[in-house]
N, CA and C atoms as a LAMMPS dump frame, in Angstrom:
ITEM: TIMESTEP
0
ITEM: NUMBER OF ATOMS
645
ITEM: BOX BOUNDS ff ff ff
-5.0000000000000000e+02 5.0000000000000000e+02
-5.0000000000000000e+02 5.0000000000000000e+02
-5.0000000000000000e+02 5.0000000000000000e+02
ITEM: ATOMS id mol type element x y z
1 1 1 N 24.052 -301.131 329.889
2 1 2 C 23.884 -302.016 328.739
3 1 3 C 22.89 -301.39 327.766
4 2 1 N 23.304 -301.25 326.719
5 2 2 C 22.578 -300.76 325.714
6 2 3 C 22.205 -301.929 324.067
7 3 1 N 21.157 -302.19 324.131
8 3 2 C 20.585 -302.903 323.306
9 3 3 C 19.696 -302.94 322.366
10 4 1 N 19.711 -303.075 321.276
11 4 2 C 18.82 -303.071 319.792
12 4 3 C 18.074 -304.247 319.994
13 5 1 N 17.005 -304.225 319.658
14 5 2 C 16.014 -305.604 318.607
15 5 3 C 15.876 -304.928 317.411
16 6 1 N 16.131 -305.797 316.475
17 6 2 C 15.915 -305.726 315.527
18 6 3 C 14.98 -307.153 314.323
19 7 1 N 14.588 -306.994 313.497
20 7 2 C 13.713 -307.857 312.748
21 7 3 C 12.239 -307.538 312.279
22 8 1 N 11.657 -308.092 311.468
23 8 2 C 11.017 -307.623 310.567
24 8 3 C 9.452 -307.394 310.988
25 9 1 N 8.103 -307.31 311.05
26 9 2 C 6.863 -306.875 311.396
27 9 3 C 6.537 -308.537 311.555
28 10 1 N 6.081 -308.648 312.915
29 10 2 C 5.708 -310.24 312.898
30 10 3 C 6.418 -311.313 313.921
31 11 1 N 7.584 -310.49 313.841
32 11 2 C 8.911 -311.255 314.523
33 11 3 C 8.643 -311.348 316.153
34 12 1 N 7.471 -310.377 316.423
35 12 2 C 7.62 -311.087 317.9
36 12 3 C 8.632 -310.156 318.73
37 13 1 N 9.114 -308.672 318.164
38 13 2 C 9.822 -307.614 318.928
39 13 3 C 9.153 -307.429 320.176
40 14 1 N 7.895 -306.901 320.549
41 14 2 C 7.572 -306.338 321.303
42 14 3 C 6.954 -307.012 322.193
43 15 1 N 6.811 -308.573 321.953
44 15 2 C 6.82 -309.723 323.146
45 15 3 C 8.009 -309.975 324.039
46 16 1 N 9.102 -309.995 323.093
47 16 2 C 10.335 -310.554 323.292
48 16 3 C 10.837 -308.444 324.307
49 17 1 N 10.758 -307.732 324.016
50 17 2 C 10.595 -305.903 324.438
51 17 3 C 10.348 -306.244 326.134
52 18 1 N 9.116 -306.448 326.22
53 18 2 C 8.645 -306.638 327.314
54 18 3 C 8.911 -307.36 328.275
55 19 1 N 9.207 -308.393 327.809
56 19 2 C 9.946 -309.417 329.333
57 19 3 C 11.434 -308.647 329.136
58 20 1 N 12.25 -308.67 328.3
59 20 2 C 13.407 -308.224 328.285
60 20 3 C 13.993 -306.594 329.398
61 21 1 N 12.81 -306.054 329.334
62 21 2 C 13.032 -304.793 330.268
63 21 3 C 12.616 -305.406 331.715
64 22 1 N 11.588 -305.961 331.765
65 22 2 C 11.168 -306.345 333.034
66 22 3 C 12.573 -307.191 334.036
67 23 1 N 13.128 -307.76 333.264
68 23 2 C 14.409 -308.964 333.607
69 23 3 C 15.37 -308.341 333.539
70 24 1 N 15.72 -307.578 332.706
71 24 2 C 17.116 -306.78 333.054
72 24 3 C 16.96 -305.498 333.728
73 25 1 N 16.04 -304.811 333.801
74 25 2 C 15.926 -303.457 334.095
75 25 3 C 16.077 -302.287 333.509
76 26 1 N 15.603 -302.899 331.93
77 26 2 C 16.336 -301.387 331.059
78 26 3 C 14.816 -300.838 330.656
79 27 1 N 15.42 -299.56 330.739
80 27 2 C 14.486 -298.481 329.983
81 27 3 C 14.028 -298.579 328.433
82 28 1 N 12.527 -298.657 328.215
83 28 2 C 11.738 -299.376 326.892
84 28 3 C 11.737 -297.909 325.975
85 29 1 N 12.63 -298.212 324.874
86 29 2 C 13.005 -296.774 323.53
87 29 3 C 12.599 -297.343 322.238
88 30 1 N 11.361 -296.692 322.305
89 30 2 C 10.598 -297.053 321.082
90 30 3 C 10.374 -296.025 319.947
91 31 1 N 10.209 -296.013 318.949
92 31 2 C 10.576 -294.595 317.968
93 31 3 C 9.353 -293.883 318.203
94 32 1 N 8.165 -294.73 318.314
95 32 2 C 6.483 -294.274 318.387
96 32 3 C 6.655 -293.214 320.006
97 33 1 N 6.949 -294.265 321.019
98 33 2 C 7.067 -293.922 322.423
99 33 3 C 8.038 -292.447 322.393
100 34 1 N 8.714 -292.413 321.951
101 34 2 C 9.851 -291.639 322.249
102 34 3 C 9.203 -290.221 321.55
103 35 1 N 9.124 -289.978 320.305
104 35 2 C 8.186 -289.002 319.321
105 35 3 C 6.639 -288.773 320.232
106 36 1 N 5.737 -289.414 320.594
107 36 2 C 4.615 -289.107 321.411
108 36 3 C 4.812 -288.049 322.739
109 37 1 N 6.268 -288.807 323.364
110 37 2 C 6.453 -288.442 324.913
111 37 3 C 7.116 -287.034 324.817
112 38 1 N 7.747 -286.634 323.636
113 38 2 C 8.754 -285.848 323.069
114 38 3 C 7.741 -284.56 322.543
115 39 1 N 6.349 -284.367 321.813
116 39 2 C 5.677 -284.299 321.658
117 39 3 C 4.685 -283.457 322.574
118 40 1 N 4.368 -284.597 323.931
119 40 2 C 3.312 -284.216 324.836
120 40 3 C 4.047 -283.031 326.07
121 41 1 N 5.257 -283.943 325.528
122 41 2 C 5.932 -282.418 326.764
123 41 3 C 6.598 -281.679 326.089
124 42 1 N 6.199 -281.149 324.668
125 42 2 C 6.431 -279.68 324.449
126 42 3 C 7.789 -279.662 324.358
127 43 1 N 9.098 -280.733 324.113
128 43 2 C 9.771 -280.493 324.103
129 43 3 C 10.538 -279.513 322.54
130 44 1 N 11.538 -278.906 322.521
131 44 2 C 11.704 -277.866 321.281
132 44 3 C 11.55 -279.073 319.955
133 45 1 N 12.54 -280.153 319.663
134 45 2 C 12.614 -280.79 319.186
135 45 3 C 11.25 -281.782 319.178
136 46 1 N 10.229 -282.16 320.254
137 46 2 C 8.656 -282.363 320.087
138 46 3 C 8.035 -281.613 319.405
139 47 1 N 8.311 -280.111 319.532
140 47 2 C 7.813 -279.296 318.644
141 47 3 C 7.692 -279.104 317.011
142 48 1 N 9.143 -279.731 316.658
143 48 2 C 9.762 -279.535 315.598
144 48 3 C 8.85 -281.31 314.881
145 49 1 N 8.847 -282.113 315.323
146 49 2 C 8.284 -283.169 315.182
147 49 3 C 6.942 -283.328 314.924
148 50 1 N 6.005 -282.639 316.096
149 50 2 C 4.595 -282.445 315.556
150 50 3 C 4.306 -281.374 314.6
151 51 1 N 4.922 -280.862 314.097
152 51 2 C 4.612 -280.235 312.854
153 51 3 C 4.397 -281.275 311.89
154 52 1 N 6.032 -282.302 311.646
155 52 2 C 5.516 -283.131 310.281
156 52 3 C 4.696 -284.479 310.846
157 53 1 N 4.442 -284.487 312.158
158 53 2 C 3.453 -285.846 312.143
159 53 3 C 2.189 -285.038 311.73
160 54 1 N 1.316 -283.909 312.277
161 54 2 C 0.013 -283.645 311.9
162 54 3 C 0.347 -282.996 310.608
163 55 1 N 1.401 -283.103 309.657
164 55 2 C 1.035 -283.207 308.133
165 55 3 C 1.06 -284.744 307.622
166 56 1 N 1.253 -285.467 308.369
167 56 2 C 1.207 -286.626 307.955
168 56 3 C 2.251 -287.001 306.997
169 57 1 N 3.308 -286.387 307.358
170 57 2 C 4.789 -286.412 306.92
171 57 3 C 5.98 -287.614 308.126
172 58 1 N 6.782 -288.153 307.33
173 58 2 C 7.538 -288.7 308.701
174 58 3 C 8.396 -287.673 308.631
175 59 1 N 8.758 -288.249 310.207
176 59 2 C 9.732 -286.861 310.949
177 59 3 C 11.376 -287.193 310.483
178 60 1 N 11.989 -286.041 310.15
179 60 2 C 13.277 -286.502 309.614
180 60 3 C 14.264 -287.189 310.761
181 61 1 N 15.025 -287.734 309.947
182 61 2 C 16.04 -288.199 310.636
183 61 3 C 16.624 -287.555 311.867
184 62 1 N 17.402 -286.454 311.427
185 62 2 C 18.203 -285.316 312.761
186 62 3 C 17.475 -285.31 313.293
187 63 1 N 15.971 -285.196 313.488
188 63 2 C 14.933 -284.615 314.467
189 63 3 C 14.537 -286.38 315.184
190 64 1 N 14.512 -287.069 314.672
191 64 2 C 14.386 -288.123 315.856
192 64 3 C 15.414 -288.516 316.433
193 65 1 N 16.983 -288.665 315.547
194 65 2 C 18.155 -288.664 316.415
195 65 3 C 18.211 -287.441 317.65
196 66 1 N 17.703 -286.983 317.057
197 66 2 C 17.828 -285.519 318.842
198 66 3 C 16.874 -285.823 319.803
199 67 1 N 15.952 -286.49 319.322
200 67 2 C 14.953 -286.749 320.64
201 67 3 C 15.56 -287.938 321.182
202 68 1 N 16.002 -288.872 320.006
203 68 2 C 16.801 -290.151 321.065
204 68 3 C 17.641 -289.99 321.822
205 69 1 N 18.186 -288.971 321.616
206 69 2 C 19.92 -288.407 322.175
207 69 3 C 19.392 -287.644 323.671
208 70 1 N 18.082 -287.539 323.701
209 70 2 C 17.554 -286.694 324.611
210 70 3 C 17.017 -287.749 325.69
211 71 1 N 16.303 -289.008 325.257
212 71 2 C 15.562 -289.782 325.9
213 71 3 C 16.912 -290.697 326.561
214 72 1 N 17.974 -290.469 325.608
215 72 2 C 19.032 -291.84 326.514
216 72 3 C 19.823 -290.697 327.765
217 73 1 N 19.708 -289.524 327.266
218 73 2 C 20.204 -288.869 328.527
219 73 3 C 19.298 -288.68 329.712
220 74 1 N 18.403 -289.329 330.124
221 74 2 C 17.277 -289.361 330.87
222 74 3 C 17.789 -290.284 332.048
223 75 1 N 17.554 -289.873 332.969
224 75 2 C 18.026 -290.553 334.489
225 75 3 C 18.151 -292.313 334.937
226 76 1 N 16.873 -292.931 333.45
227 76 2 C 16.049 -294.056 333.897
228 76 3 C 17.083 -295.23 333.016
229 77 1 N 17.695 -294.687 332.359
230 77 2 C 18.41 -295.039 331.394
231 77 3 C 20.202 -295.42 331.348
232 78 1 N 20.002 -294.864 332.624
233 78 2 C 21.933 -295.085 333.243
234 78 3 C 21.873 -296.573 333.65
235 79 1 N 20.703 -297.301 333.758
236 79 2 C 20.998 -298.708 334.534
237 79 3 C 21.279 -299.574 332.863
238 80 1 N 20.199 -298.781 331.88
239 80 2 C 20.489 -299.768 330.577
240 80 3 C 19.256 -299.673 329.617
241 81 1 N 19.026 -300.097 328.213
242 81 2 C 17.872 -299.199 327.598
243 81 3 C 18.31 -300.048 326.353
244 82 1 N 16.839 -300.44 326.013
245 82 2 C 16.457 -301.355 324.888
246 82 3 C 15.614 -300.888 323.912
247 83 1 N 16.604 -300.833 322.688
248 83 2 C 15.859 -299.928 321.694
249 83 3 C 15.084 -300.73 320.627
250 84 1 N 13.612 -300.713 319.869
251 84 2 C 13.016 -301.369 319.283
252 84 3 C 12.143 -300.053 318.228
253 85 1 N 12.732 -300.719 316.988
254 85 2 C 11.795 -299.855 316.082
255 85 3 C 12.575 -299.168 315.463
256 86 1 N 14.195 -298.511 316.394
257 86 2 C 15.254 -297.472 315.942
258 86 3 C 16.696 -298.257 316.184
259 87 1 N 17.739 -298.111 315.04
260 87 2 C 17.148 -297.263 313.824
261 87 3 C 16.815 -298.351 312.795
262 88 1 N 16.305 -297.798 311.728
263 88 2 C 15.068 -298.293 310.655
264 88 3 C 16.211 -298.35 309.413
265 89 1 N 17.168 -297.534 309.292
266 89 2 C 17.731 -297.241 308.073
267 89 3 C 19.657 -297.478 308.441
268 90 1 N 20.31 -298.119 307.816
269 90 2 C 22.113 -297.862 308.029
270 90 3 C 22.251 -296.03 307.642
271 91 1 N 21.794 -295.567 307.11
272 91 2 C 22.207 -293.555 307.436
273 91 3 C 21.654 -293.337 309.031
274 92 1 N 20.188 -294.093 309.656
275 92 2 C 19.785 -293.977 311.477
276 92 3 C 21.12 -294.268 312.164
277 93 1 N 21.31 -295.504 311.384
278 93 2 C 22.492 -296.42 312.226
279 93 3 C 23.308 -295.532 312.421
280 94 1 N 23.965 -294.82 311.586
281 94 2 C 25.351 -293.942 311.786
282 94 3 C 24.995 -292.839 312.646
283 95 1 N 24.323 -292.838 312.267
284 95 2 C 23.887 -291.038 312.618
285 95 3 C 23.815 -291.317 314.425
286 96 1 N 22.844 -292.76 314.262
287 96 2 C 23.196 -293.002 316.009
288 96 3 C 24.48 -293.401 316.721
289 97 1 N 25.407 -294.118 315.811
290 97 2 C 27.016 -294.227 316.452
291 97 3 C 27.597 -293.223 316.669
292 98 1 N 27.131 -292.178 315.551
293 98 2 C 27.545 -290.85 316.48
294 98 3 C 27.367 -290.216 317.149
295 99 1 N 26.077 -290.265 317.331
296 99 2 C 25.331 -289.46 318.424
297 99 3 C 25.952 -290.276 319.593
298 100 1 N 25.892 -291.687 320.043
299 100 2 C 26.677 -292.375 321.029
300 100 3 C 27.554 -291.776 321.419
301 101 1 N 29.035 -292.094 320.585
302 101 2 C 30.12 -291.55 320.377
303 101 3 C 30.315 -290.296 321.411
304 102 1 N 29.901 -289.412 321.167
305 102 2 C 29.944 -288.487 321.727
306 102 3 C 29.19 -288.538 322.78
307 103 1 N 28.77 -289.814 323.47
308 103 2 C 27.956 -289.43 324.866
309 103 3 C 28.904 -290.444 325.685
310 104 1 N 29.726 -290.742 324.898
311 104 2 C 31.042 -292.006 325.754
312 104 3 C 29.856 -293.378 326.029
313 105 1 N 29.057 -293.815 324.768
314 105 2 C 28.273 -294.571 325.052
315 105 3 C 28.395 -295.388 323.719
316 106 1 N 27.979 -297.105 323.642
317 106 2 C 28.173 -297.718 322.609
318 106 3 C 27.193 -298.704 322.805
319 107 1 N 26.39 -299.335 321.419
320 107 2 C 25.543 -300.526 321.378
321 107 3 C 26.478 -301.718 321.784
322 108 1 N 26.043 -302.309 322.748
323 108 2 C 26.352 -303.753 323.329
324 108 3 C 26.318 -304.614 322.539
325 109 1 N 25.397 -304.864 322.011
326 109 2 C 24.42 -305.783 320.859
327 109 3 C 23.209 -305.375 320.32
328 110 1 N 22.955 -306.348 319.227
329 110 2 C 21.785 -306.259 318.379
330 110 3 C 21.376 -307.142 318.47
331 111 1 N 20.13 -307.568 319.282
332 111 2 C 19.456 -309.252 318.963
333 111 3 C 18.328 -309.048 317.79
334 112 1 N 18.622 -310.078 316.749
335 112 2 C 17.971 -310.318 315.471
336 112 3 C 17.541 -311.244 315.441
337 113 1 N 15.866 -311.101 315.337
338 113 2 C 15.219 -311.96 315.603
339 113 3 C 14.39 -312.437 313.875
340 114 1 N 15.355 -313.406 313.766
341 114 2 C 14.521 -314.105 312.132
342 114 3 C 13.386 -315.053 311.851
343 115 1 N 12.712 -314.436 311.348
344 115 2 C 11.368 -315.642 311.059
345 115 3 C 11.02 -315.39 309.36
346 116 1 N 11.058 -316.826 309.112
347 116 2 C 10.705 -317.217 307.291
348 116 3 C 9.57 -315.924 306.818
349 117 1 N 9.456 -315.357 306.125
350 117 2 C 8.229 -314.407 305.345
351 117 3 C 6.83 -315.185 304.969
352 118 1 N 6.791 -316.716 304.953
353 118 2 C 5.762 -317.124 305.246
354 118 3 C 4.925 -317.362 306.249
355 119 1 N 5.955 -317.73 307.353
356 119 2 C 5.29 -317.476 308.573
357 119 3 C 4.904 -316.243 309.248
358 120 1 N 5.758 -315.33 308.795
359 120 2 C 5.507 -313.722 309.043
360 120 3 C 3.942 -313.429 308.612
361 121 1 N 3.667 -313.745 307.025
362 121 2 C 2.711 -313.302 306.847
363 121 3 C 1.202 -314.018 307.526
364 122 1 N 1.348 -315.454 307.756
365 122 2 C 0.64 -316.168 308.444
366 122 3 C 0.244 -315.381 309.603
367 123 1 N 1.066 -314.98 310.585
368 123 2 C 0.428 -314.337 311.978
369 123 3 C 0.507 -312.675 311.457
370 124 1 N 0.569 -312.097 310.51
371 124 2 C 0.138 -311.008 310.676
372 124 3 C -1.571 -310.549 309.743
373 125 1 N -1.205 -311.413 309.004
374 125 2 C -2.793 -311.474 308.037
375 125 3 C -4.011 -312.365 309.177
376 126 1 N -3.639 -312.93 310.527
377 126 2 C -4.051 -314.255 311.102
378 126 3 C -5.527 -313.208 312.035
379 127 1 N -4.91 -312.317 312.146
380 127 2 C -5.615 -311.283 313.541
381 127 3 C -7 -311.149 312.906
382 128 1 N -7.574 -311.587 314.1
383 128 2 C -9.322 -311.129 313.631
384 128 3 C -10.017 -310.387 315.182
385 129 1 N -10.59 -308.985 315.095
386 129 2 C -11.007 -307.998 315.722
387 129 3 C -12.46 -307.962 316.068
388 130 1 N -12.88 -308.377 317.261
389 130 2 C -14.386 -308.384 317.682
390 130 3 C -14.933 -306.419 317.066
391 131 1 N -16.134 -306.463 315.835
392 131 2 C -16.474 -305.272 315.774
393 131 3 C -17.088 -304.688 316.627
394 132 1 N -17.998 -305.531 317.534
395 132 2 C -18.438 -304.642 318.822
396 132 3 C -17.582 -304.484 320.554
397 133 1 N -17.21 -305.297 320.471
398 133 2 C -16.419 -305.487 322.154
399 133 3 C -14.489 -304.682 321.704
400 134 1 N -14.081 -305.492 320.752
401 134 2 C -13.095 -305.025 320.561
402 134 3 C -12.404 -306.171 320.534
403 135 1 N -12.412 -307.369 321.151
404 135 2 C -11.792 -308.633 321.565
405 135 3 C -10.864 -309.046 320.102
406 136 1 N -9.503 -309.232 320.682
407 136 2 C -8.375 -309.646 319.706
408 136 3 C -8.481 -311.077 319.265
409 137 1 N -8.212 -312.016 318.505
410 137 2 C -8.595 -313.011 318.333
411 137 3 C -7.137 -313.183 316.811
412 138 1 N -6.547 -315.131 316.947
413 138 2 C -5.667 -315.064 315.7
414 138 3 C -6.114 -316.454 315.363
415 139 1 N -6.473 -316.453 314.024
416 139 2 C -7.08 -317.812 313.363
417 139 3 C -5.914 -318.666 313.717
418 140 1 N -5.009 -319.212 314.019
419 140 2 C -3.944 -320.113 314.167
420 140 3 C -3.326 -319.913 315.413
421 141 1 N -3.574 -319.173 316.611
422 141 2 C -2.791 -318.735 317.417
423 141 3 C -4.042 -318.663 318.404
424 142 1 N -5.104 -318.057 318.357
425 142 2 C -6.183 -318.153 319.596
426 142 3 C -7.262 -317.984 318.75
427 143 1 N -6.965 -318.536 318.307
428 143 2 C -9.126 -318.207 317.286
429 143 3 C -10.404 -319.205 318.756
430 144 1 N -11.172 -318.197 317.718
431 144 2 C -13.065 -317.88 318.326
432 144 3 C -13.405 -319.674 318.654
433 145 1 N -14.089 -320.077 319.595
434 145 2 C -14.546 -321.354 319.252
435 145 3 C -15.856 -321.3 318.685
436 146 1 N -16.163 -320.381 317.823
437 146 2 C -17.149 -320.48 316.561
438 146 3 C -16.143 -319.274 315.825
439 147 1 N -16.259 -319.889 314.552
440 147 2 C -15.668 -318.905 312.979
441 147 3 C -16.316 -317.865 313.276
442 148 1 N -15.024 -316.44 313.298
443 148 2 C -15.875 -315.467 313.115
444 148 3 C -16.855 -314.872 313.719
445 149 1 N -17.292 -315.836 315.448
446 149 2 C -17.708 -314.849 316.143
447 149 3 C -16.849 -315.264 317.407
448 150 1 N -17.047 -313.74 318.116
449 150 2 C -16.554 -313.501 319.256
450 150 3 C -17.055 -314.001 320.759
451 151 1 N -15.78 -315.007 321.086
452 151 2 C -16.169 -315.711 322.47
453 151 3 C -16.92 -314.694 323.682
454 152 1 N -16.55 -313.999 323.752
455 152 2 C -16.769 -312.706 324.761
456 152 3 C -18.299 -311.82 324.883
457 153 1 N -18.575 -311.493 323.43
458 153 2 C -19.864 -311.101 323.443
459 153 3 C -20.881 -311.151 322.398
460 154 1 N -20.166 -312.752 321.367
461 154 2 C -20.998 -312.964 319.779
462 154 3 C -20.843 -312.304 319.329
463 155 1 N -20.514 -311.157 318.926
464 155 2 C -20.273 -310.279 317.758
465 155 3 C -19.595 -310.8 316.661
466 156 1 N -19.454 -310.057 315.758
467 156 2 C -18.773 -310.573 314.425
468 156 3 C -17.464 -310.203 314.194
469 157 1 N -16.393 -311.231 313.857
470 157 2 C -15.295 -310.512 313.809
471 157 3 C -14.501 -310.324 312.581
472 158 1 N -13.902 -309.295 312.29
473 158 2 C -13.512 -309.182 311.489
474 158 3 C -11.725 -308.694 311.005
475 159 1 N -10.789 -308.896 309.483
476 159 2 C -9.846 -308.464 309.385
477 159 3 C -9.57 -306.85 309.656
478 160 1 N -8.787 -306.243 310.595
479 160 2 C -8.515 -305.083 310.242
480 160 3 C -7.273 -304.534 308.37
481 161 1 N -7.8 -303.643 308.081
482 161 2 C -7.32 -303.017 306.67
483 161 3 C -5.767 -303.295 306.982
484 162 1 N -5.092 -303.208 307.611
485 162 2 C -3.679 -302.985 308.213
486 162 3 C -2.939 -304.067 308.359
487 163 1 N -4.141 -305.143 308.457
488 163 2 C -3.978 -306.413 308.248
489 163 3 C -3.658 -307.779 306.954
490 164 1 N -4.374 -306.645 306.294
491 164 2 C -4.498 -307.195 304.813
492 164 3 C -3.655 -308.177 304.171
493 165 1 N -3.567 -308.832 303.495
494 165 2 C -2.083 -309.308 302.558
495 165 3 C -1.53 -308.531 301.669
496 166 1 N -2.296 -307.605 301.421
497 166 2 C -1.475 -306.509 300.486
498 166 3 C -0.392 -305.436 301.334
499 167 1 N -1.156 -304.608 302.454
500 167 2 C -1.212 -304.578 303.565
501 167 3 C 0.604 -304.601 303.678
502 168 1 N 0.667 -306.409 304.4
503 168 2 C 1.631 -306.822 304.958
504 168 3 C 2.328 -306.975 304.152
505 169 1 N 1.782 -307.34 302.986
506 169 2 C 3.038 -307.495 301.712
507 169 3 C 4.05 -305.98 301.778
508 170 1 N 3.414 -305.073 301.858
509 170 2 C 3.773 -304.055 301.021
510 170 3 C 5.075 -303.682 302.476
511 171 1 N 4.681 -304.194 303.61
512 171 2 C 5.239 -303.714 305.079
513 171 3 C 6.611 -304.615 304.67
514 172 1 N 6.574 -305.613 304.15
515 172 2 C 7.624 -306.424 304.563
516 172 3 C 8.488 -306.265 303.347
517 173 1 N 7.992 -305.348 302.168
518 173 2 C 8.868 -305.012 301.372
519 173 3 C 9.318 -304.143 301.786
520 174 1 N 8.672 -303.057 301.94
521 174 2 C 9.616 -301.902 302.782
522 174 3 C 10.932 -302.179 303.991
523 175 1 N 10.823 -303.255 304.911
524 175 2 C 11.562 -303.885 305.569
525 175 3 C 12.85 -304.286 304.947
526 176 1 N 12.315 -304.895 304.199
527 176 2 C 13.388 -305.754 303.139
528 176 3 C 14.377 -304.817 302.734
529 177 1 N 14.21 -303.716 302.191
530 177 2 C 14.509 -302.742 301.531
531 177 3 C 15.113 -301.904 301.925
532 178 1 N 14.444 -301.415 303.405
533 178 2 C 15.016 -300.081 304.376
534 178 3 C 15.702 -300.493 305.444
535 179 1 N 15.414 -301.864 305.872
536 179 2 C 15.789 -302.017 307.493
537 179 3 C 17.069 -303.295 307.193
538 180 1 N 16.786 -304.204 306.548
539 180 2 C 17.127 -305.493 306.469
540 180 3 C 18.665 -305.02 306.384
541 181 1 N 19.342 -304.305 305.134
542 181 2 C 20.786 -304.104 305.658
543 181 3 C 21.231 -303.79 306.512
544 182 1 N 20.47 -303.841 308.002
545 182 2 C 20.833 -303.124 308.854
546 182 3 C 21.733 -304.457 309.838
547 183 1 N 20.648 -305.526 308.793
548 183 2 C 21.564 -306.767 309.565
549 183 3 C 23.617 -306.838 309.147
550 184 1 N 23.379 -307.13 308.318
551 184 2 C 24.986 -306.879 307.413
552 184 3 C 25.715 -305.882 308.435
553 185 1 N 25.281 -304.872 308.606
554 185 2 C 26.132 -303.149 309.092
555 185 3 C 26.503 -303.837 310.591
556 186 1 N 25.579 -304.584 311.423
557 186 2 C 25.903 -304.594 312.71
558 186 3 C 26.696 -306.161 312.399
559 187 1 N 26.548 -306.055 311.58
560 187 2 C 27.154 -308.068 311.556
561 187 3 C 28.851 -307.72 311.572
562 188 1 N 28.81 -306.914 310.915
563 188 2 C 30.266 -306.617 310.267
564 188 3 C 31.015 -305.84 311.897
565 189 1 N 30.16 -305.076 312.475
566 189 2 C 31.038 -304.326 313.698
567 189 3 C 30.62 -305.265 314.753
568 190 1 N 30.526 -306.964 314.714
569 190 2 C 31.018 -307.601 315.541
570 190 3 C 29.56 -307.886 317.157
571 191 1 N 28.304 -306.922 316.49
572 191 2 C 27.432 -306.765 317.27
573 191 3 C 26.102 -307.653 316.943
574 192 1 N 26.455 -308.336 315.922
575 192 2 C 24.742 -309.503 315.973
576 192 3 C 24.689 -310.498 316.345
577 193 1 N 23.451 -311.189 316.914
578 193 2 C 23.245 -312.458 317.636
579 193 3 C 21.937 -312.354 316.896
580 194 1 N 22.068 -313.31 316.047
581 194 2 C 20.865 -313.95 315.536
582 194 3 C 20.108 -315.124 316.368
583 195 1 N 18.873 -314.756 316.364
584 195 2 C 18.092 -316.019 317.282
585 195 3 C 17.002 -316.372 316.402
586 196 1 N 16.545 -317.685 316.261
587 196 2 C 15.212 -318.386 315.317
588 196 3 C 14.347 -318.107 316.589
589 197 1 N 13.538 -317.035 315.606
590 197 2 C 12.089 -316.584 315.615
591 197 3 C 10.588 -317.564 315.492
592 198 1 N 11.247 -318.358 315.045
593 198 2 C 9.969 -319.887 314.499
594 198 3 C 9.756 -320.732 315.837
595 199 1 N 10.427 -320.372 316.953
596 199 2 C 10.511 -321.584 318.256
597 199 3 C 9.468 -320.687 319.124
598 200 1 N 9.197 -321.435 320.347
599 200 2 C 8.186 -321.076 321.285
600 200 3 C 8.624 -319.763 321.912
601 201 1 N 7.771 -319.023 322.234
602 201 2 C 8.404 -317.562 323.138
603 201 3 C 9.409 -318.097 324.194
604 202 1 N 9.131 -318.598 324.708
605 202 2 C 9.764 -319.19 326.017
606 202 3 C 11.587 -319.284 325.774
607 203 1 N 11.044 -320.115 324.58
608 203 2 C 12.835 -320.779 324.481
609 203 3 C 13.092 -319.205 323.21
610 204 1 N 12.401 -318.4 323.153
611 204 2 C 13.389 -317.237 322.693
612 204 3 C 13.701 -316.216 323.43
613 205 1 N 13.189 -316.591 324.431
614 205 2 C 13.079 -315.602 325.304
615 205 3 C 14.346 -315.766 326.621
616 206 1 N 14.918 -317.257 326.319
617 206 2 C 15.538 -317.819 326.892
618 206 3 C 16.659 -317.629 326.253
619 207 1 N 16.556 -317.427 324.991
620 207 2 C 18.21 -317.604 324.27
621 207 3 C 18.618 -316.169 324.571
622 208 1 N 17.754 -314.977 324.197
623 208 2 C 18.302 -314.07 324.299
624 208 3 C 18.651 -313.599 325.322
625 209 1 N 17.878 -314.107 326.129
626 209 2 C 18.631 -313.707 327.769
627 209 3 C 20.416 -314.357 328.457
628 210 1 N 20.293 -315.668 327.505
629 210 2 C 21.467 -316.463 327.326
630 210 3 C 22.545 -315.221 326.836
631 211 1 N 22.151 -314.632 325.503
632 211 2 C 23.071 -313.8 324.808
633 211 3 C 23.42 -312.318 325.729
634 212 1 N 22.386 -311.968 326.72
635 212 2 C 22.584 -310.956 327.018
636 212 3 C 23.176 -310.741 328.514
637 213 1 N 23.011 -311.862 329.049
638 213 2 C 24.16 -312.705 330.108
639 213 3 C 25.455 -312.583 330.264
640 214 1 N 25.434 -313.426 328.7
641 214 2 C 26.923 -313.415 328.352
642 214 3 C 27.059 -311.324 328.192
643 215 1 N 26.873 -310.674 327.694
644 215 2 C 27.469 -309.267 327.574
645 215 3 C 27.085 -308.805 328.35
């Protein structure tokens, strides 16, 4: 079984990532994970990759389709493998049906996970960062029981830059822009299951397992 998440910065991918491998048994293919691991072991195509990450260039297309094409041929991955993060663009998309194609392999599904852009920006602007301990903290989701300082060791906490509203604005335009037709492309070849992102983890965590049951 081979499976996409897809949806926008906020959506709750890599909550929904994690139980999902644990419960089915698939191998976790992340674009970050995959480029690092690709990378540390020197592979030719790792090679070809850390060149444009330490220019602080992104890595082209062909060159991460070859490391994916490399990571799904990996032993851990014959039981089933859940991809998050890839692909980013409908030219990824193709480029990965073909790369499939030719491995006698095909996406099962795409679970698309939608949440309103107001609420998006709510929990991603929400995160507040202990400056001395490190302690994670979300004004609406687990905040401090004092403003701004940290339960753990009083320190002061603060927004990370990454966090920003400009920040997230600028993330979720890019989304909009680069990733979002990606819904349409899989809609049309018969592969999306949209699930509301706005409900408790639990019951999304429940539907998609519902959806992935059924395939």
């Amino acid at each position: 079984m081979l499976i996409m998440l897809l949806g926008p910065p906020g959506a709750g991918k890599g909550t929904q990532a994690e139980y999902l491998v644990q419960k089915f048994n698939l191998a976790y293919i992340s674009t970050g994970e995959i480029l690092r691991s690709a990378v540390k072991n020197g592979t030719p195509l790792g090679l070809q990759a850390k060149q444009f990450m330490e220019q602080g260039q992104l890595v082209p297309d062909e060159v991460v389709i070859g490391i994916v094409k490399e990571r799904l041929s990996e032993s851990d991955c014959e039981k089933g493998a859940l991809l998050d993060g890839f692909p980013r663009t409908v030219v990824q998309a193709r480029s990965l049906d073909f790369v499939l194609s030719k491995m006698n392999c095909r996406l099962d599904g795409v679970i698309h996970i939608e949440v309103e852009e107001e609420e998006l920006i709510a929990r991603l602007t929400g995160r507040r960062v202990c400056r001395d301990c490190g302690a994670t903290y979300h004004i609406k989701f687990n905040s401090p029981k004092v403003r701004n300082v940290c339960d753990q060791c009083g320190g002061e906490l603060s927004q990370r830059e990454d966090d920003s509203l400009a920040t997230v604005t600028e993330r979720l335009v890019v989304y909009k822009k680069q990733t979002e037709p990606l819904i349409e492309y899989y809609q049309q070849q018969g592969l999306l299951h949209t699930i509301n992102g706005n409900q408790e983890i639990d019951i999304i965590s429940e539907q998609i397992s519902a959806v992935l049951d059924q395939l």
